[in-house]
Every structure is written in C-alpha cells, then in structure tokens.
C-alpha positions in Angstrom: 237.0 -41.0 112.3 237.6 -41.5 116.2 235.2 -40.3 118.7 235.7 -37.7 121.5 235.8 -40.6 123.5 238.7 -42.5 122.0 240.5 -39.1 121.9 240.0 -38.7 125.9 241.4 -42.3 125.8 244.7 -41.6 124.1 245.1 -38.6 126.2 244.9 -38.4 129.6 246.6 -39.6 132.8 250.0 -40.4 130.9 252.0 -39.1 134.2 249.6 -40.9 136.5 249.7 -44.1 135.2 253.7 -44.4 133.8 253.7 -47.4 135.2 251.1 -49.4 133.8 251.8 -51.9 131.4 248.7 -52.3 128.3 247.9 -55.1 125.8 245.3 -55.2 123.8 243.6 -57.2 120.6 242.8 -55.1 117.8 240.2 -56.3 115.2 239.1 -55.2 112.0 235.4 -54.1 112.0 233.1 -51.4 110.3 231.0 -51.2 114.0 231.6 -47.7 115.5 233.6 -48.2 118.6 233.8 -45.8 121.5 236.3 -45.9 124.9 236.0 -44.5 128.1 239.6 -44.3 130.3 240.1 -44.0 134.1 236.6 -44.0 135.1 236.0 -44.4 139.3 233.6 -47.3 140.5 230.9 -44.1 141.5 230.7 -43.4 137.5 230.6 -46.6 136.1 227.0 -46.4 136.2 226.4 -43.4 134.8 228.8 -44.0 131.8 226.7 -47.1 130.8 223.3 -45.1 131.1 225.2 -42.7 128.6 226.2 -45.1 126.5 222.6 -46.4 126.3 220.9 -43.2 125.2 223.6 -42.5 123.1 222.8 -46.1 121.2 226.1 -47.8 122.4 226.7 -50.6 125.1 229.7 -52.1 126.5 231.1 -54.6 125.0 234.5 -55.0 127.5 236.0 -53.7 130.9 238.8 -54.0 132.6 240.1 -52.1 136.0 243.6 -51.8 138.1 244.3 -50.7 141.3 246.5 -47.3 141.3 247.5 -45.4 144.2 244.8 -47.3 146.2 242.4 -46.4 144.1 240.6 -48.7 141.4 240.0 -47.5 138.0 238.1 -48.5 134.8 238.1 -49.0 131.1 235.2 -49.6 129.1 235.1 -50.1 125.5 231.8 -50.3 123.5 230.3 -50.8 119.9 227.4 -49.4 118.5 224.1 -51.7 119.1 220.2 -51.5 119.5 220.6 -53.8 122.3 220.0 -52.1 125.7 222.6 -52.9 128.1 223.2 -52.9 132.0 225.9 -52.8 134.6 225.5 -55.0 138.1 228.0 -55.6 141.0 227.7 -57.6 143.8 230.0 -59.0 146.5 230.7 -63.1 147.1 230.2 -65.6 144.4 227.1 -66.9 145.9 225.6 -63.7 144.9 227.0 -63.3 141.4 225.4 -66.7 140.8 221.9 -65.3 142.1 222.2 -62.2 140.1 223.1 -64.0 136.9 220.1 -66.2 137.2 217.8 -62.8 137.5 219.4 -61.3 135.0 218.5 -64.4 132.3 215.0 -64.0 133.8 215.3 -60.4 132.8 216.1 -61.7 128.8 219.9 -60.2 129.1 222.8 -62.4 128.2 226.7 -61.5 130.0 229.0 -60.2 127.6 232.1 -59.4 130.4 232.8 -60.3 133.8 235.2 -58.0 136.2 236.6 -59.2 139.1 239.2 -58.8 142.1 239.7 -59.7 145.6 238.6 -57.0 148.6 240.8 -59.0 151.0 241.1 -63.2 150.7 237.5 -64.2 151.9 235.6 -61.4 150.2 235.6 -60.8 146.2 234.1 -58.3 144.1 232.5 -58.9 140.6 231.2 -56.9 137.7 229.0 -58.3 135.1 227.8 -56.3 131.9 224.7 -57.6 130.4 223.1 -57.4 126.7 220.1 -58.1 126.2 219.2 -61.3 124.4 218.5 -65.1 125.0 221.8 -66.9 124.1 222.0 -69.6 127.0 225.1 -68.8 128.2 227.2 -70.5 131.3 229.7 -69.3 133.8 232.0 -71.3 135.9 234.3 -70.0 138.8 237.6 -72.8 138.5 240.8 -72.9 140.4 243.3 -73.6 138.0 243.8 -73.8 134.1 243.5 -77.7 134.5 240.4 -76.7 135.9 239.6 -75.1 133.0 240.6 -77.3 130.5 238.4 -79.9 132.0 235.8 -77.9 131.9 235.5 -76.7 128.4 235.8 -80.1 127.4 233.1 -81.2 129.3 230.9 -78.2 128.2 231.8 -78.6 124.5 229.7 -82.2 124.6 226.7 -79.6 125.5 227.8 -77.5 122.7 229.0 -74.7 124.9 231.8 -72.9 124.1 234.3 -70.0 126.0 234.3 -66.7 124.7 235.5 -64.9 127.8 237.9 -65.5 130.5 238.4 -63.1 133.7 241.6 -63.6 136.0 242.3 -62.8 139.3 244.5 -63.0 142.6 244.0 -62.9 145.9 246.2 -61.1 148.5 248.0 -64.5 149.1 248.2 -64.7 145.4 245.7 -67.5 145.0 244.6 -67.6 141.0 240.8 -67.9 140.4 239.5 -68.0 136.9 236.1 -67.3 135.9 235.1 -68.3 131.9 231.8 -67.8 130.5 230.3 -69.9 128.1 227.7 -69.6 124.9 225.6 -72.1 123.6 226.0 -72.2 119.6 226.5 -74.6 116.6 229.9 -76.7 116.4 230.7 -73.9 113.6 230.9 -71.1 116.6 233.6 -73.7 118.7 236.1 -72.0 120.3 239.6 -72.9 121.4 241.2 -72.1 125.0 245.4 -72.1 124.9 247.5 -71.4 127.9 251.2 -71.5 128.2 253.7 -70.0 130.8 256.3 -69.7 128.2 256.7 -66.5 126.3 258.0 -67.9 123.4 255.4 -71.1 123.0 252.8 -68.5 123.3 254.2 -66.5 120.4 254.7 -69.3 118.4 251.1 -70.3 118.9 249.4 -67.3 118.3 251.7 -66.9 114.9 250.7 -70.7 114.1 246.9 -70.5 114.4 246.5 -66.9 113.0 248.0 -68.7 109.6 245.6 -71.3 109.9 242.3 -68.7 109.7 242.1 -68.4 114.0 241.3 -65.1 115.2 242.2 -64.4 119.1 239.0 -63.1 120.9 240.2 -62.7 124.5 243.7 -62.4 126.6 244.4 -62.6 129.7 248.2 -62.5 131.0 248.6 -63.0 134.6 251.8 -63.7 137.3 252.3 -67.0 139.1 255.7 -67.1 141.3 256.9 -64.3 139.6 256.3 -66.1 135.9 254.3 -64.9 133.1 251.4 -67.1 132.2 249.4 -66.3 129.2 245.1 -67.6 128.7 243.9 -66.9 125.0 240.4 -67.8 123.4 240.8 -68.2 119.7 237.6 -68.5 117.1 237.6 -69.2 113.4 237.6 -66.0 111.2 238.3 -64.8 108.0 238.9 -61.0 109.4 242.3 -59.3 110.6 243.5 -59.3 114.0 246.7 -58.1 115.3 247.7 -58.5 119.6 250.1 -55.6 120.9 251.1 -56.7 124.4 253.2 -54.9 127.1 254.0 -51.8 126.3 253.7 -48.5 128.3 250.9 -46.3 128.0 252.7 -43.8 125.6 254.0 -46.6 123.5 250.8 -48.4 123.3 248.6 -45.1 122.1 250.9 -44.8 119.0 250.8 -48.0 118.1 246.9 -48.0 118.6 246.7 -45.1 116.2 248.6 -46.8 113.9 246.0 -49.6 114.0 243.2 -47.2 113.6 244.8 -45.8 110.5 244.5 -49.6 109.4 241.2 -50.2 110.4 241.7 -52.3 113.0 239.6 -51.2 116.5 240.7 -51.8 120.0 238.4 -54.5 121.3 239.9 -56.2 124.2 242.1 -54.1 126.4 244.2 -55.8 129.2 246.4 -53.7 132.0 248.5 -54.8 134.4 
C-alpha cells in the first residue's frame, strides 16, 4: 500500500509545475519506499531528520529551478542505516567535506548539483552510513568519463551514480561516483545523443539480464543526450521518460499496481 508520502507526491503542484517534463526508473523491490515532492532548500534538512526517526533514509534527489525558485525530490527506502544531508559551495569544499564524512564512517549514496552563476557551484551530497570505499570524480565531458571508468575499473571501482549539470554559458560538468566491489558488482556507463540508439540500447541490454540503475538526460546545442548506468540483475525494471507531470503520475500508479517502485526520478 502507498504511503501518505507518495500520495502528497502524486498530488500536488500539478498547475505549478505544467511545464515540467519527468522520467524516472522504476524497479521491482519488496523495500518500503517513501517520496517527498517540492520541498524548498530551508526544509531539506528537516525532511531527512524525519526520515531518520521514522527508520527511512534517502536514497535519491533531484531539484529544478521554477519561477526562480529551486525545488526538491527525495525518494527514500526503509534502512537501519542513519543517514545525513550536507551542502557546501565550490568543489574544493565538496572534496574536504567528503573526506570528513568517510572519517565519520558514512558512504555517498547521491550527489545534487547546479551552478549559482559560472564561477560558483552548489552541491548536495546524501550520506549512509557504512565503509564501502567509494570515489568521486568531477569530469568535463563524457570522453572524460569514459576514460575514467576505465581507468577506475583496473582498481575495481565501479559507477553507480552520475549527476549532470550546466552552467549559465551552458558548459556540461559531470560528477560520477564510484564503489569499490568484486568484478561481479561491474557496472556499465552508455551515452548516446541519438534518441533512437539509446532506445535500441536499453531494449538490447535489458534482454540480456542488464538492469538500468541511473539516468541522466541533459541538452547540448539544443540536442538531447542521454547517460545510463546499467548493472547485472535478474529483477524487473521498466524507464518512463518525458512525460508531463499528469501523464507521468498515471503511469507511476500503474507501475505501483505492478510492483515496480519509483527509484530514480529525473526532471527537466
């Protein structure tokens, strides 16, 4: 049965935010999920702390500038693992809080990020706690990236989250987080700028038992460009993409009904 939560979700702000376009990957899983919708940076906070005492941490977030205002989403999944929210400004000082926070015994589980103008950038990190070593790398293109995740996988370190963002000139920056695991816990990175490849892809490696864990979909010159990161699975998973917010809550209760839970939500 949905929670309160997930019902505030599906309900509110369908005027306000007409314009929005969601995607998100739905998964099938017995964990008890819970959503939060619209939430202001002053109660970010305080939604985490409830999720805490309430025995659930975040497990995703996503924001969007409306109206000049930026707004959150936070989807989370029942745990015993305590959990915490941080922000800081500049790169430099995501770096030094990342570093405290494995000090602290908490592993990141999401990154948020967007520019205040071009010099200055904001990002959000949630944190588990736990002691998977875990890597994160700020890259300027999906070459970049490529390189990268080759480079880590010789360390056996593996993507299992990718953050995009723009600046006001609409410079790309990418930020991908790494885990260290077994070669059974590998992970695969795909990125196209062609709708149809993309498709194709996703269609190709779901029949050959890969599950897509994370989606990013992102302008460049006024072209759509598409990140995945796809895992090895035997569960279901199903990605509905670009649809407006009244056409995405039917077809998200329609995956409820299914079984399959909203974990991954993407707005644009």
């Amino acid at each position: 049965m949905k929670s309160f939560v997930l019902a505030l979700f599906l309900g509110i702000g369908h005027i306000a935010m007409a314009q929005q376009i969601f995607s998100g990957v739905f998964q099938q899983t017995e964990a008890q999920m819970v959503y939060a919708d619209k939430l202001t940076a002053d109660a970010l906070e305080g939604k985490i702390k409830e999720w805490n005492a309430e025995g659930f941490r975040p497990t995703d977030i996503e924001s969007k500038l409306i109206d000049g205002e930026r707004y959150f989403w936070l989807i989370g999944t029942k745990s015993g693992l305590k959990s915490k929210l941080e922000q800081v400004t500049g790169w430099k000082e995501f770096v030094k809080l990342k570093r405290a926070m494995v000090k602290e015994g908490y592993v990141i589980t999401d990154v948020e990020a967007y520019a205040l103008n071009e010099i200055d950038h904001q990002y959000i990190g949630i944190w588990h706690q736990g002691d998977t070593k875990h890597k994160i790398w700020k890259l300027d293109s999906v070459e970049g990236i490529e390189m990268k995740t080759e480079e880590m996988g010789k360390e056996n370190y593996y993507p299992v989250n990718i953050e995009v963002f723009q600046t006001p000139a609409k410079t790309t920056i990418y930020l991908v987080s790494y885990y260290y695991g077994p070669v059974s816990s590998q992970t695969y990175i795909f990125a196209s700028n062609d709708p149809r490849e993309f498709s194709t892809d996703l269609l190709q490696r779901t029949k050959s038992g890969y599950r897509l864990i994370d989606y990013q979909s992102y302008p460049v010159n006024d072209q759509p460009n598409y990140l995945c990161i796809y895992r090895r699975g035997d569960y279901e998973t199903k990605l509905i993409r670009n649809l407006d917010r009244t056409e995405f809550d039917g077809l998200w209760e329609m995956q409820e009904k299914e079984g399959l839970h909203l974990v991954n939500v993407h707005v644009q």
